[in-house]
C-alpha positions in Angstrom: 0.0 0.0 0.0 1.3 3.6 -0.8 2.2 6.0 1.9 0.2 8.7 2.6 1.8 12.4 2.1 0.1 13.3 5.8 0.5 11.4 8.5 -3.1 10.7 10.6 -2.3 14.0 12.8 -2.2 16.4 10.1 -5.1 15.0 8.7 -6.8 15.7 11.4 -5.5 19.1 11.7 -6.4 19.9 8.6 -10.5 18.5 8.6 -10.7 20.8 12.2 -9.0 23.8 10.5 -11.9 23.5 7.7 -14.1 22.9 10.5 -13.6 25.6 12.0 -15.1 27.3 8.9 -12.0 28.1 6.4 -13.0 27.9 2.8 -11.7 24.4 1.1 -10.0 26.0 -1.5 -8.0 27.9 1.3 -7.2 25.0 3.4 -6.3 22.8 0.1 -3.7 25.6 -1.1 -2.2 26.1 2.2 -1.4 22.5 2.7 -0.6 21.7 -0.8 -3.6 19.3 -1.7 
């Protein structure tokens, strides 16, 4: 199986960040997605 680029933690930090009511698009370009 292929490794993911995030590990489970920054996952999670980023699904609360968008959460937390920042735009996709926003969250996607910040981390690179």
């Amino acid at each position: 199986m292929k490794r993911s680029r995030f590990t489970e933690e920054q996952i999670i930090g980023i699904l609360k960040e968008h959460e937390a009511g920042a735009k996709t698009v926003d969250v996607c370009r910040k981390h690179g997605i």
